[in-house]
Backbone as CSV, one residue per row, in Angstrom:
resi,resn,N_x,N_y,N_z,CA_x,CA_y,CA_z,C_x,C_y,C_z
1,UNK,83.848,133.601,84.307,82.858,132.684,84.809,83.350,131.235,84.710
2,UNK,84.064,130.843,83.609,84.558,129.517,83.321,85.142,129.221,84.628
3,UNK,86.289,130.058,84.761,87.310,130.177,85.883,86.540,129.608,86.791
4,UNK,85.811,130.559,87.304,85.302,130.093,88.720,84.472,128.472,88.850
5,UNK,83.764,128.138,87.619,82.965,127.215,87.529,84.141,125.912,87.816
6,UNK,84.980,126.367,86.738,86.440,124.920,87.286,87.615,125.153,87.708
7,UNK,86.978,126.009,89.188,87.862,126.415,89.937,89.346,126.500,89.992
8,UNK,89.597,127.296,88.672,90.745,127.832,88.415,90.785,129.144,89.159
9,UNK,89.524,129.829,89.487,89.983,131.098,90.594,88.259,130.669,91.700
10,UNK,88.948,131.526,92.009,87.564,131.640,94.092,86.230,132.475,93.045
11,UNK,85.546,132.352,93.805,84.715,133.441,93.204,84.581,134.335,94.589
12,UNK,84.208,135.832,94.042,84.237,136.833,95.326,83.043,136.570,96.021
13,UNK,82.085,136.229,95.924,80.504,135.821,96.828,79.947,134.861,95.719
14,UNK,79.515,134.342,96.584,78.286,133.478,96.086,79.349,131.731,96.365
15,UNK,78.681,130.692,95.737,79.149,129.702,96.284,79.496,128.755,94.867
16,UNK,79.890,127.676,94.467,80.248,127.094,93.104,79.613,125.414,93.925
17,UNK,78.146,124.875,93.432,78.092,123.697,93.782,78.122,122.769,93.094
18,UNK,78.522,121.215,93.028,78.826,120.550,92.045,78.009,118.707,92.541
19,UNK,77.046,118.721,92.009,75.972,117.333,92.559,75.679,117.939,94.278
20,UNK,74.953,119.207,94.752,74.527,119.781,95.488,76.066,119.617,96.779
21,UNK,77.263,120.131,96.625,78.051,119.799,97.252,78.990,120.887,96.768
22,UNK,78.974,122.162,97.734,80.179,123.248,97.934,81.203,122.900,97.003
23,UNK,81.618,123.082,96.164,83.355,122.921,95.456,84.639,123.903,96.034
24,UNK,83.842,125.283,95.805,84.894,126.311,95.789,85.287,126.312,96.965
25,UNK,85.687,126.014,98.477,86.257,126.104,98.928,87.170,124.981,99.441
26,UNK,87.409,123.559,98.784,87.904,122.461,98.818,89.300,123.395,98.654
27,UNK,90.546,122.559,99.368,91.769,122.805,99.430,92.768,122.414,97.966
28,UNK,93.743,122.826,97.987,94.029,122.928,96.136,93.909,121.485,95.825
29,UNK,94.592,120.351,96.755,94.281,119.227,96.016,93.531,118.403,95.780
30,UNK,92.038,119.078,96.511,90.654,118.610,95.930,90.119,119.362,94.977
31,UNK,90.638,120.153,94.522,89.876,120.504,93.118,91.117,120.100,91.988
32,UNK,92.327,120.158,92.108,93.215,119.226,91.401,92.371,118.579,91.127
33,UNK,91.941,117.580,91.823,91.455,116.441,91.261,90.333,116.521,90.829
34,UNK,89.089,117.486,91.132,88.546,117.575,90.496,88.542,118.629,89.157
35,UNK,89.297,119.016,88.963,89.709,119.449,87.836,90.235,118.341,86.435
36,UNK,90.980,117.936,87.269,91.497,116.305,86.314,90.567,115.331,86.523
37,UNK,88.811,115.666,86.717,88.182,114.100,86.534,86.841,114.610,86.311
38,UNK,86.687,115.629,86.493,85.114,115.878,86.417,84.773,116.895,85.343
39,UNK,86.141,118.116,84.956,85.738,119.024,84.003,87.220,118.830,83.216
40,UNK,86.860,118.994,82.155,87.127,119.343,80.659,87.258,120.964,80.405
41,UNK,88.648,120.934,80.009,88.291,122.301,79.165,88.412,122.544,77.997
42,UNK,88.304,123.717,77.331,88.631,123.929,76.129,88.771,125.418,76.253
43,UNK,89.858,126.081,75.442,90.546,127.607,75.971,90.068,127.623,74.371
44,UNK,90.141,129.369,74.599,90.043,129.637,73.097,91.361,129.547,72.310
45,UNK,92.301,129.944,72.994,93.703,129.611,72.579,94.487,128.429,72.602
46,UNK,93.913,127.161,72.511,94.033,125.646,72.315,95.248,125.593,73.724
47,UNK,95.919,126.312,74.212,97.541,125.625,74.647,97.727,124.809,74.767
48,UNK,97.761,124.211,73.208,98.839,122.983,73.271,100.355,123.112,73.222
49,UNK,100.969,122.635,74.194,102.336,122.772,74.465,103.473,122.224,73.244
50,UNK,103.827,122.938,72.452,104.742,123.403,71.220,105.767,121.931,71.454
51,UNK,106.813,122.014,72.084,107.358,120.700,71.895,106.908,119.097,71.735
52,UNK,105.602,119.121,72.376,105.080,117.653,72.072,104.070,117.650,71.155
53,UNK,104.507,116.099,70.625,103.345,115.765,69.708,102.199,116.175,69.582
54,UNK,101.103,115.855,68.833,99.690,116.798,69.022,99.412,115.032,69.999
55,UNK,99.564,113.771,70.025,99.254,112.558,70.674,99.817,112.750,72.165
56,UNK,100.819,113.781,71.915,101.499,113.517,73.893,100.561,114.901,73.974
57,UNK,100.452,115.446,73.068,99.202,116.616,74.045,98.251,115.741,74.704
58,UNK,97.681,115.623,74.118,96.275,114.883,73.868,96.380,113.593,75.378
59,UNK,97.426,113.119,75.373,97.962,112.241,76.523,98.192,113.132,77.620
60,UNK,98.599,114.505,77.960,99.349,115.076,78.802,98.568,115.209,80.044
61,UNK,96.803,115.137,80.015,96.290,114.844,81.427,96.181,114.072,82.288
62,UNK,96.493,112.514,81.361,96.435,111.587,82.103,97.584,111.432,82.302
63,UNK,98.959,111.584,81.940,100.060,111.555,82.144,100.294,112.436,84.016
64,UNK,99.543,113.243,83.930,99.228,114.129,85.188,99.073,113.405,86.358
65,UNK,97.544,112.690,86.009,96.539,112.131,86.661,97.688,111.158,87.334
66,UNK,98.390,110.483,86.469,98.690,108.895,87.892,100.162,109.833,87.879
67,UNK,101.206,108.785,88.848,102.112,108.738,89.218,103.173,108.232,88.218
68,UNK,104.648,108.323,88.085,105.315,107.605,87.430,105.451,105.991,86.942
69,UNK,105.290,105.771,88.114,104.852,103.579,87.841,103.270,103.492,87.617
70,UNK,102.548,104.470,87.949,101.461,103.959,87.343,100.800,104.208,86.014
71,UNK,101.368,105.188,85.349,102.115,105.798,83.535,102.596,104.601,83.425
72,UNK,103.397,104.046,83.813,104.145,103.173,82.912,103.731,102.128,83.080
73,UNK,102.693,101.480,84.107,101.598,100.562,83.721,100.340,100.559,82.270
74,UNK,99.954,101.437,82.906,98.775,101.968,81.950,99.508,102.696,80.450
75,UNK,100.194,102.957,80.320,101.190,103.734,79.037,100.098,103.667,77.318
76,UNK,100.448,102.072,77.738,99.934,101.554,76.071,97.654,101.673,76.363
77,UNK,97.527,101.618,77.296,96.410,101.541,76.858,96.045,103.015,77.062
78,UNK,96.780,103.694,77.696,96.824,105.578,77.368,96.656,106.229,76.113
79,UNK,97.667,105.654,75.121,98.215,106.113,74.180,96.835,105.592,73.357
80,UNK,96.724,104.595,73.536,95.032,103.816,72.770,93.924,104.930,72.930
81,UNK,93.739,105.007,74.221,92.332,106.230,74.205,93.043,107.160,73.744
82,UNK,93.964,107.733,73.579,94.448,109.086,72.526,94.200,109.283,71.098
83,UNK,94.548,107.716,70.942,94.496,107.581,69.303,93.164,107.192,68.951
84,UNK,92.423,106.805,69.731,90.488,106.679,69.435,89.906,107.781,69.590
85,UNK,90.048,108.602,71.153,90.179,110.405,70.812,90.750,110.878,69.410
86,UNK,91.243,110.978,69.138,91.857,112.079,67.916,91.077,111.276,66.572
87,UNK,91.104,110.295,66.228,90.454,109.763,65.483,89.021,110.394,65.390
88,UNK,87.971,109.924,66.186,86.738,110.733,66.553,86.863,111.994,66.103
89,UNK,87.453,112.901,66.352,87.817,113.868,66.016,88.559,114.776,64.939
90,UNK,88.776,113.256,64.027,89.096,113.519,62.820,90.837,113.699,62.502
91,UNK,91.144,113.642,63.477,92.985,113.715,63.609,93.657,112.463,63.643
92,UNK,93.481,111.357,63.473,94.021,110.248,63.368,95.083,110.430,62.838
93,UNK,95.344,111.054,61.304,96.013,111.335,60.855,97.428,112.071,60.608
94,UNK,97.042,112.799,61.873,97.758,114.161,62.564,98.669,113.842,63.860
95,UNK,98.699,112.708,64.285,99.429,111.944,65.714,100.133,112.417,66.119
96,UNK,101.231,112.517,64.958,103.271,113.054,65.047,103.218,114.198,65.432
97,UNK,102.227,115.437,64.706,102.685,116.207,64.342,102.483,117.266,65.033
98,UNK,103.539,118.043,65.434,103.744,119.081,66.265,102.695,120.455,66.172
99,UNK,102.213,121.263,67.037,101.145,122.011,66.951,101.224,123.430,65.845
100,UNK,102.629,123.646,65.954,103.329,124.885,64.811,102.915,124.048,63.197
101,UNK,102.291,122.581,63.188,101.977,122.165,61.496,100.899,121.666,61.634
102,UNK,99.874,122.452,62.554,98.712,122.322,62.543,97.573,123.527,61.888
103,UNK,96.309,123.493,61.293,95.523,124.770,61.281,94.992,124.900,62.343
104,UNK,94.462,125.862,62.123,93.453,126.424,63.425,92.236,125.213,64.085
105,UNK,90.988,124.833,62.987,90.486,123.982,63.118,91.192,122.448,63.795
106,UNK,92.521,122.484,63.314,93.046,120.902,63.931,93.369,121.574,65.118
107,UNK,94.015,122.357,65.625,94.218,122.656,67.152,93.224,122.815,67.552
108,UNK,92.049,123.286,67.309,90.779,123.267,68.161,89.979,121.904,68.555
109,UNK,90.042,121.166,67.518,89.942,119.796,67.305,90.816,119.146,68.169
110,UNK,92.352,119.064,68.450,93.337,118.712,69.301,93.163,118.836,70.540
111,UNK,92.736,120.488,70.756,92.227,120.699,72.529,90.932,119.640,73.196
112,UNK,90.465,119.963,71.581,88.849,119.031,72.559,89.532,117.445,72.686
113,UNK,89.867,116.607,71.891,90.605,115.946,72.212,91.219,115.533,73.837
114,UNK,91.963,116.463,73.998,92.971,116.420,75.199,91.573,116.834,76.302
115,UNK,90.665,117.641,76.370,89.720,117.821,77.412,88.920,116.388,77.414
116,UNK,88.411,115.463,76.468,87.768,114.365,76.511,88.937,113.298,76.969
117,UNK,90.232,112.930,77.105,90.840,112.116,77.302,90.622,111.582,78.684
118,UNK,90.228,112.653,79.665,90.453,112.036,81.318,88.247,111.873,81.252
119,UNK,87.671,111.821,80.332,86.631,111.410,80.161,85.441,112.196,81.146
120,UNK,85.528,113.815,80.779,84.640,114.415,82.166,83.759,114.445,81.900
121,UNK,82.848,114.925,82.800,81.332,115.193,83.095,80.863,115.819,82.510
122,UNK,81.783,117.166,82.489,81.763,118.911,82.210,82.562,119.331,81.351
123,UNK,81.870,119.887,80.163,82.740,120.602,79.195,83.030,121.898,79.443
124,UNK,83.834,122.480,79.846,83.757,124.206,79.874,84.872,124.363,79.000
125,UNK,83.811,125.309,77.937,84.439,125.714,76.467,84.313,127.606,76.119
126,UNK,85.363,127.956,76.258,85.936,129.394,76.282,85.638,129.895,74.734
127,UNK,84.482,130.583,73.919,85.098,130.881,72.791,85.505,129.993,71.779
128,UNK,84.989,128.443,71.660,85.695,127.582,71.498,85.455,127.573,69.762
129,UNK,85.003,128.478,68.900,84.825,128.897,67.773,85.684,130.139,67.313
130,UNK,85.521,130.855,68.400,86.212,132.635,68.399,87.353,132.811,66.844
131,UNK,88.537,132.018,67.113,89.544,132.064,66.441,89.355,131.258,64.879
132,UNK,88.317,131.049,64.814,87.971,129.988,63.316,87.125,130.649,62.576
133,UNK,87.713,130.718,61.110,86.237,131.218,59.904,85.181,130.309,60.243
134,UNK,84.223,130.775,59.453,82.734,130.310,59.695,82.817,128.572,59.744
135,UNK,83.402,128.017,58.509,82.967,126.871,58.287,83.450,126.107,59.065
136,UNK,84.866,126.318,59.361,85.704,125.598,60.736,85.270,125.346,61.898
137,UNK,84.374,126.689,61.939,83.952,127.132,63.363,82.552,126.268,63.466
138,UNK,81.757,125.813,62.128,80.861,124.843,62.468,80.798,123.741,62.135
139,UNK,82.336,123.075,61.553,82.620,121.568,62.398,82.785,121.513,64.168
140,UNK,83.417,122.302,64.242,83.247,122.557,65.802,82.362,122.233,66.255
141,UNK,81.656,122.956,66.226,79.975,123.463,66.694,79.502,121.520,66.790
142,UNK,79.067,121.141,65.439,78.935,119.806,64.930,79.540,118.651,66.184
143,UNK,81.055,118.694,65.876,81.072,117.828,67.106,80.723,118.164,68.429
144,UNK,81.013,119.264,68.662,80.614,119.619,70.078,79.240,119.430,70.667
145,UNK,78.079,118.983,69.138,76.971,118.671,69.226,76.456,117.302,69.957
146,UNK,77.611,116.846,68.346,77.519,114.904,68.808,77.861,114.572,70.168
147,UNK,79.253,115.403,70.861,79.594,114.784,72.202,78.606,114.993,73.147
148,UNK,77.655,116.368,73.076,76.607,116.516,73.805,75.406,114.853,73.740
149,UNK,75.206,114.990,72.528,74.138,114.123,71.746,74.544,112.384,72.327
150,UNK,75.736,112.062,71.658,76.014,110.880,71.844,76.406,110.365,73.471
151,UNK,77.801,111.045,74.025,78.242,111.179,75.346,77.562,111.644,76.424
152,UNK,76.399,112.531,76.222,75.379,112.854,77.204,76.515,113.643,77.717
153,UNK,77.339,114.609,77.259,78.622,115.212,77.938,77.856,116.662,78.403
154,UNK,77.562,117.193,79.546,77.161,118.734,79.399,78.658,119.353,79.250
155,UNK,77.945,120.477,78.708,78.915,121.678,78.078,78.585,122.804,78.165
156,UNK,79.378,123.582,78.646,78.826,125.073,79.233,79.855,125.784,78.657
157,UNK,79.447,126.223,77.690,80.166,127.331,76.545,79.935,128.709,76.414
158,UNK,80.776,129.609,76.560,80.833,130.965,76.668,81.239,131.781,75.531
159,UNK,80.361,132.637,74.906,80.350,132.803,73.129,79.841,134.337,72.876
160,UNK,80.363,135.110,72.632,79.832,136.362,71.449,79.364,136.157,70.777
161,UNK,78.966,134.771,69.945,78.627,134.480,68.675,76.947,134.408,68.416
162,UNK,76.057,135.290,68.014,74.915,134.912,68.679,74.402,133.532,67.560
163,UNK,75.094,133.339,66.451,74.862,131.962,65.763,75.070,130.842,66.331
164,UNK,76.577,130.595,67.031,77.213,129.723,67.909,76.035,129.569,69.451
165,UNK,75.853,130.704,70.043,74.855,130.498,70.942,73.450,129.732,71.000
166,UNK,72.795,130.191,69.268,71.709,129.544,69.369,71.528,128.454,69.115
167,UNK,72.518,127.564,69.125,72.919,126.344,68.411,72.538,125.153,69.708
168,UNK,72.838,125.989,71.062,72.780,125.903,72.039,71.082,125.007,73.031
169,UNK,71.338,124.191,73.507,69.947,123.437,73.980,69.227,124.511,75.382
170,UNK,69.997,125.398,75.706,69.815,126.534,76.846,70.626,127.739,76.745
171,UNK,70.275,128.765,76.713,70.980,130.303,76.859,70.845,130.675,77.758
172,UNK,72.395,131.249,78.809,71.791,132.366,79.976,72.608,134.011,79.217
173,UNK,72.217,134.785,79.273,72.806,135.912,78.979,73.478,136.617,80.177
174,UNK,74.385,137.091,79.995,75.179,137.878,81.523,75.427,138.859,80.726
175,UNK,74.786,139.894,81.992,74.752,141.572,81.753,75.981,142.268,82.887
């Protein structure tokens, strides 16, 4: 369902609308872009990419988003919303450091991070507890609250958890 919602796949019937306006059948490089400006994700499996920093993760959408000269305009004030991201998030601390000397909780923490950097609309969050003991799993929860609370961010989270669910300001169940 995520998939289809941020049109990472088609859906087989029915239609995906986004501010009363068709999405799913826009050509790949209109949902590119709306992929890089309107939704956020969060995987249950963080993929953060192993050779870079947990800060060039965390950077790696907007690094996407512009062009080569226009990265290297914007660079330093990039690297700024990274390091106010991760901070928020409790990783300030954690900048350097590669994702193999991270816990579970800091890579989950890291992904959300990197989904808030290009500043979306839409949170779509996979499981975004799944892989964390309880208590980890409700700092999570916690911020994922505040960004709702504070950012007015919607978030459409997909969960087994029926604790994690009810935590939730709306439930749909799919049978």
């Amino acid at each position: 369902m995520l998939h289809v919602l941020g049109l990472l796949d088609s859906p087989d019937v029915g239609e995906v609308l986004y501010e009363g306006k068709r999405i799913d059948n826009l050509n790949e490089g209109a949902r590119d872009l709306l992929r890089n400006r309107v939704f956020g994700f969060i995987f249950q499996f963080y993929h953060l990419l192993p050779e870079l920093s947990l800060l060039e993760n965390v950077m790696a959408p907007l690094m996407i988003r512009y062009s080569l000269w226009e990265y290297w305009k914007q660079r330093r004030a990039i690297r700024q919303q990274a390091s106010e991201i991760l901070n928020e998030v409790g990783l300030g601390h954690r900048v350097r450091h590669r994702p193999s000397q991270l816990s579970g909780g800091e890579l989950q923490r890291g992904a959300i991070a990197r989904a808030l950097i290009t500043r979306p609309r839409i949170l779509l969050a996979d499981e975004p507890t799944g892989n964390l003991d309880a208590a980890t799993g409700q700092e999570i929860m916690t911020l994922l609250k505040k960004l709702n609370e504070e950012n007015k961010l919607t978030i459409v989270m997909v969960t087994h958890d029926e604790a994690v669910a009810n935590q939730a300001h709306r439930i749909v169940r799919l049978k």
